[in-house]
C-alpha positions as CSV (number, residue, x, y, z in Angstrom):
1,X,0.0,-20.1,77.9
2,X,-1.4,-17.1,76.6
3,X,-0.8,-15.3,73.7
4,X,-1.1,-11.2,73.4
5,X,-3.3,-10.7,70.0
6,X,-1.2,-9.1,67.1
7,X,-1.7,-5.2,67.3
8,X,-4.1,-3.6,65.4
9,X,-4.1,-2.4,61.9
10,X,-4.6,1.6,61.9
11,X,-7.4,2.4,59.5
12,X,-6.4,3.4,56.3
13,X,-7.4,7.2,56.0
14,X,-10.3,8.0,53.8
15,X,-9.6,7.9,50.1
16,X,-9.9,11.9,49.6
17,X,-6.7,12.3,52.6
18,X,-4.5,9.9,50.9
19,X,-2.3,11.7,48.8
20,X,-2.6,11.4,45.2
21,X,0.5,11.1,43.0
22,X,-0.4,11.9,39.4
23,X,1.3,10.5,36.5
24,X,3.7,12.4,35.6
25,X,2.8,13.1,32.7
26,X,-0.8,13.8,33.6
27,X,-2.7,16.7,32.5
28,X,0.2,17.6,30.1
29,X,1.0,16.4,26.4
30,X,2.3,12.8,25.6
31,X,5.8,12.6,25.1
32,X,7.8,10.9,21.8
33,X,10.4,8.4,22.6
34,X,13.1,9.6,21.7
35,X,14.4,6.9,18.6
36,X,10.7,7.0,17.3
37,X,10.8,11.0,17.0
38,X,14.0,11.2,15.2
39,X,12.6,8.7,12.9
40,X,9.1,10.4,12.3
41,X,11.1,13.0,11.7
42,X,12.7,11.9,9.1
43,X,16.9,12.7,10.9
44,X,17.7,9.3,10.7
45,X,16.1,5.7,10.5
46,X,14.5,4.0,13.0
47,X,17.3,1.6,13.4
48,X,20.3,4.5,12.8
49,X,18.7,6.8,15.8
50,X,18.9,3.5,18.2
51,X,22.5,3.1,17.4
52,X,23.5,6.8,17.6
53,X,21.5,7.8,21.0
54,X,23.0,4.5,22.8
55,X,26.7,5.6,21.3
56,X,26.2,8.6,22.8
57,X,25.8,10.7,19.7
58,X,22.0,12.7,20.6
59,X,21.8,15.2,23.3
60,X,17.9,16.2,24.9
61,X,18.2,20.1,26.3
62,X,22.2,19.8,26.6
63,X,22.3,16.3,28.2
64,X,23.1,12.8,26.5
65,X,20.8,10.5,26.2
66,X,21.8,6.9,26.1
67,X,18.4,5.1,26.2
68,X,16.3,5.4,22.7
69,X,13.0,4.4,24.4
70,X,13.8,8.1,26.8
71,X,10.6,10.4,26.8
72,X,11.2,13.3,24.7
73,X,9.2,16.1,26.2
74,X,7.1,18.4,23.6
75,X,9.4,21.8,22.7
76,X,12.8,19.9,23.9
77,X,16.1,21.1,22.0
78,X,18.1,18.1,20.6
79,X,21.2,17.5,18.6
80,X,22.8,15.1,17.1
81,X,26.4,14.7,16.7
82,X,26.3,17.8,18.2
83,X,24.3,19.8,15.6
84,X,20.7,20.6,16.2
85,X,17.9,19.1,14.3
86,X,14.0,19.6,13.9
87,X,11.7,17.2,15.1
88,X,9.1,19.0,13.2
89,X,8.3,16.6,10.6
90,X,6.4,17.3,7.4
91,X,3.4,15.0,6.3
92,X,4.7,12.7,3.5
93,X,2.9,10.6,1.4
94,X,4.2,8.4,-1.5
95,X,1.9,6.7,-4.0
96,X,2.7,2.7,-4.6
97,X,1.8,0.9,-7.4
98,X,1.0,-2.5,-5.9
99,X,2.1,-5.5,-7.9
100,X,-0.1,-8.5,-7.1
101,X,1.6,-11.4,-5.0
102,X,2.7,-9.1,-2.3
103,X,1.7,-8.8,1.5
104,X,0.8,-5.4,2.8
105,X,2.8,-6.0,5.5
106,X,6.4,-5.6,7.4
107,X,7.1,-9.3,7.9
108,X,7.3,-11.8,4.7
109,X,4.8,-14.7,5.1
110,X,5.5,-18.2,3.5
111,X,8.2,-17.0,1.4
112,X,5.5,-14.2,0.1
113,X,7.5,-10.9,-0.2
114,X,6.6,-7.6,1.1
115,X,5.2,-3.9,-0.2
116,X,8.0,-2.6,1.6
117,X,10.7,-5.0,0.3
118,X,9.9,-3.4,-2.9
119,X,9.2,0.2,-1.9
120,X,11.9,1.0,0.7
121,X,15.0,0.3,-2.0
122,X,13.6,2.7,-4.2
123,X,13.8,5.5,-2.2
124,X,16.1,8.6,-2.5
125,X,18.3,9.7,1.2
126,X,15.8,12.1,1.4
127,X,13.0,9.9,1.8
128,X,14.4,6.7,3.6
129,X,15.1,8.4,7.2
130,X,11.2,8.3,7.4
131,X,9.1,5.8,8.9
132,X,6.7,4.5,6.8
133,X,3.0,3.4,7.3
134,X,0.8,1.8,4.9
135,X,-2.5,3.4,4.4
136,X,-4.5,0.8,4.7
137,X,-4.1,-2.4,3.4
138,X,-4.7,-4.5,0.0
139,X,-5.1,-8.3,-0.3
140,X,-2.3,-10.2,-1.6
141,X,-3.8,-10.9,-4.6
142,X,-4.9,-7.3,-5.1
143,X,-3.2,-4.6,-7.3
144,X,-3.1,-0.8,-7.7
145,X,-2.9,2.3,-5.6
146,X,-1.5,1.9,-2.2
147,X,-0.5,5.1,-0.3
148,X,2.2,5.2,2.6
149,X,2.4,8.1,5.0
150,X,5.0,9.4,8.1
151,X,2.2,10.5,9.6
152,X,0.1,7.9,11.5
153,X,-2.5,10.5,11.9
154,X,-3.3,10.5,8.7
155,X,-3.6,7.2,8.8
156,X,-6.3,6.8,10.7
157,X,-8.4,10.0,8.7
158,X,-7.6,8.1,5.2
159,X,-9.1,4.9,6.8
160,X,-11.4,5.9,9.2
161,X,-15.4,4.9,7.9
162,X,-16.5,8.2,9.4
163,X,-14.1,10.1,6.9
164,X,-16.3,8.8,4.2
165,X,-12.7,8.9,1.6
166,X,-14.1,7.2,-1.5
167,X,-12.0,3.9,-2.6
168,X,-12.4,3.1,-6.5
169,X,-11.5,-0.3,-7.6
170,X,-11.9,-2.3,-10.5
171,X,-12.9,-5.7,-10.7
172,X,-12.4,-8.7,-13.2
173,X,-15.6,-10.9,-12.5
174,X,-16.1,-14.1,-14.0
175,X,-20.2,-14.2,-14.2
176,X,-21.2,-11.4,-16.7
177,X,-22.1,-8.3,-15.6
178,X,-25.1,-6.4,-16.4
179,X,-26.9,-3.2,-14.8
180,X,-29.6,-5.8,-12.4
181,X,-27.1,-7.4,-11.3
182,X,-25.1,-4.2,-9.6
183,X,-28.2,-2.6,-8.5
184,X,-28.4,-4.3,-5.1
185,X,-24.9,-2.8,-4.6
186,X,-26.3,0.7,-5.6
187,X,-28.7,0.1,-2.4
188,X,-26.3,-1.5,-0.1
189,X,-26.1,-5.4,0.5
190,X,-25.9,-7.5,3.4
191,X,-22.8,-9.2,4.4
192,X,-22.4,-11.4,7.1
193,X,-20.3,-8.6,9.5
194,X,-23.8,-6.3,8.4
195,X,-25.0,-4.1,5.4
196,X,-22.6,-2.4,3.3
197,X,-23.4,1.7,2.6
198,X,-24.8,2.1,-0.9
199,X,-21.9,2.1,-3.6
200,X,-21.6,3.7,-6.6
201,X,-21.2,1.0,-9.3
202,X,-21.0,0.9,-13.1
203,X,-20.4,-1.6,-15.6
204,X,-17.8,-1.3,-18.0
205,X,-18.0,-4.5,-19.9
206,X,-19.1,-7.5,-19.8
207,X,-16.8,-8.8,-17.1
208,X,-15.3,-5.3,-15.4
209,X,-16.9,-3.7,-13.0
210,X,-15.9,-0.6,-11.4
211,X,-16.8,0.3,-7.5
212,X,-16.3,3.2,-5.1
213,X,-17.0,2.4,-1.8
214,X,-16.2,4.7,1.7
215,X,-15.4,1.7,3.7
216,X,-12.2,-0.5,4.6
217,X,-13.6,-3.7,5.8
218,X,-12.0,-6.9,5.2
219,X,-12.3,-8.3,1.2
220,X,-15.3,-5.9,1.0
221,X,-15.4,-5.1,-2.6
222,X,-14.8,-9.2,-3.1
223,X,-17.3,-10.3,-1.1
224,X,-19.9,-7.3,-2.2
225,X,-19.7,-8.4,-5.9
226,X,-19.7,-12.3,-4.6
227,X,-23.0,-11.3,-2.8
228,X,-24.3,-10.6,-6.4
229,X,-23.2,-13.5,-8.1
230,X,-20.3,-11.8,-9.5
231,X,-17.6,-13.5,-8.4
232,X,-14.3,-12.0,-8.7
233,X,-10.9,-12.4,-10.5
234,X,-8.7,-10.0,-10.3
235,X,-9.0,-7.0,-8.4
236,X,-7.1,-3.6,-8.7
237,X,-7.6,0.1,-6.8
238,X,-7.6,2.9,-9.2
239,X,-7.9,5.6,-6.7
240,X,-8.1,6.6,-3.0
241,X,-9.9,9.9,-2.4
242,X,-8.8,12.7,-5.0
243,X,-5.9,10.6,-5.9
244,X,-5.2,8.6,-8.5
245,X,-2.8,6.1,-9.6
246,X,0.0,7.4,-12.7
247,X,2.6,5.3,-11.8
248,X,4.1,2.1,-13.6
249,X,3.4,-1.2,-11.6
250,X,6.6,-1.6,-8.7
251,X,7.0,2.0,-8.5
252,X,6.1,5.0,-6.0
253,X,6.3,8.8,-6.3
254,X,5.8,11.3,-3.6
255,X,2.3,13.4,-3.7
256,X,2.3,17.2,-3.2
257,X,1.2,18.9,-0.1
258,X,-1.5,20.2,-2.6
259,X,-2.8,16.5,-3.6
260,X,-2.4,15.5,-0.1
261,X,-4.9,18.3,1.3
262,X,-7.4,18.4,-1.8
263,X,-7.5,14.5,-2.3
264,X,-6.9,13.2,1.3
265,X,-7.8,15.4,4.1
266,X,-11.3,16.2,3.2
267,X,-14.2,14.5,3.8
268,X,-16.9,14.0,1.3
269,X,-20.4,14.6,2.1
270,X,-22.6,11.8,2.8
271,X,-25.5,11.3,0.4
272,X,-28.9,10.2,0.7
273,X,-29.3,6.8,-1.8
């Protein structure tokens, strides 16, 4: 018995007469979800905007909105318990005084406690709607200056190589110190992830040693002095940019939109070592 062959396939048309169905947001600016807005924002915190939008409690252009994860389209009006609120959020940053023995990090490790589970206590209504990024990152071990910003944009200028911020630290070293034995830093030194830029580097004592360096990588400033045969002790970062720590170990205070734009959102120019 014979069997008719299935019918053809029609060909597909040509690529350029299918028709193309952008994104939807395509060719137009991003949209905030709506939680994560509020919060950058600084109207509630992260968690508080979840819980009001799904109680009904935030409207986007007259309509409730039930769903926190909801794109919030750039210009849109939105209140909340029925009063309107700004979404325009001013760039905040707070200056940390990092005790040692703490992660830089939003989940404890180990039983190791957290930056923020000291920070985030301390701060005044005003403040705690925001949410807040660490710039950067110091090792556990490591102490001083650690800034925290609303804006992730800054963010990635503070810690971007290509910024060239300068990053001072001071180091405890166990080996003495003397001026041969920093010079190869002065010139830059090989590491095994490649050379470090040149550093500027002077000796304090014996067994401190202070360095500026315009990079972030991983335990740089302990593996530059290890390099030397200077191992290191203790660690602490005195400054980051224009600004420098003047607040007691534990404790934060919020920087001026002055020191902000004259210590952080510049970019030093490079020098030829």
């Amino acid at each position: 018995m014979s069997h008719k062959p299935p019918p053809r396939k029609s060909a597909s048309p040509p690529p350029s007469a299918k028709h193309v169905h952008p994104g939807r947001w395509e060719g137009k600016p991003k949209p905030d979800w709506l939680s994560r807005a509020l919060a950058r924002a600084g109207v509630l915190a992260k968690a508080e905007a979840e819980q009001a939008i799904m109680a009904g409690r935030v409207s986007v252009n007259g309509k409730v909105v039930k769903q926190p994860l909801a794109p919030l389209p750039p210009g849109a009006s939105v209140r909340v318990d029925g009063l309107p609120v700004s979404l325009e959020a001013p760039t905040r940053v707070l200056a940390f005084h990092k005790p040692a023995e703490l992660l830089t990090s939003t989940v404890r490790q180990h039983r190791v406690g957290t930056v923020y589970e000291v920070l985030l206590p301390q701060l005044p209504p005003e403040l705690a709607g925001y949410t807040w990024h660490a710039v950067g990152r110091l090792d556990r071990g490591t102490t001083g200056l650690l800034l925290f910003t609303n804006d992730d944009k800054l963010v990635a200028h503070v810690t971007s190589p290509e910024t060239l911020l300068p990053k001072r630290y001071v180091a405890t070293v166990f080996s003495e110190a003397d001026e041969a034995k920093v010079e190869p830093l002065r010139q830059g030194v090989e590491l095994e992830d490649g050379a470090t830029r040149p550093a500027q580097v002077r000796v304090r004592d014996a067994h401190t040693v202070e360095v500026t360096v315009t990079e972030g990588r991983n335990h740089q400033v302990k593996r530059m002095l290890g390099a030397v045969g200077l191992p290191v002790r203790a660690l602490h970062r005195e400054a980051v940019g224009g600004v420098a720590l003047d607040v007691p170990e534990g404790t934060f205070r919020l920087l001026t939109d002055k020191e902000v734009a004259e210590g952080l959102l510049y970019s030093p120019p490079a020098t030829d070592s």
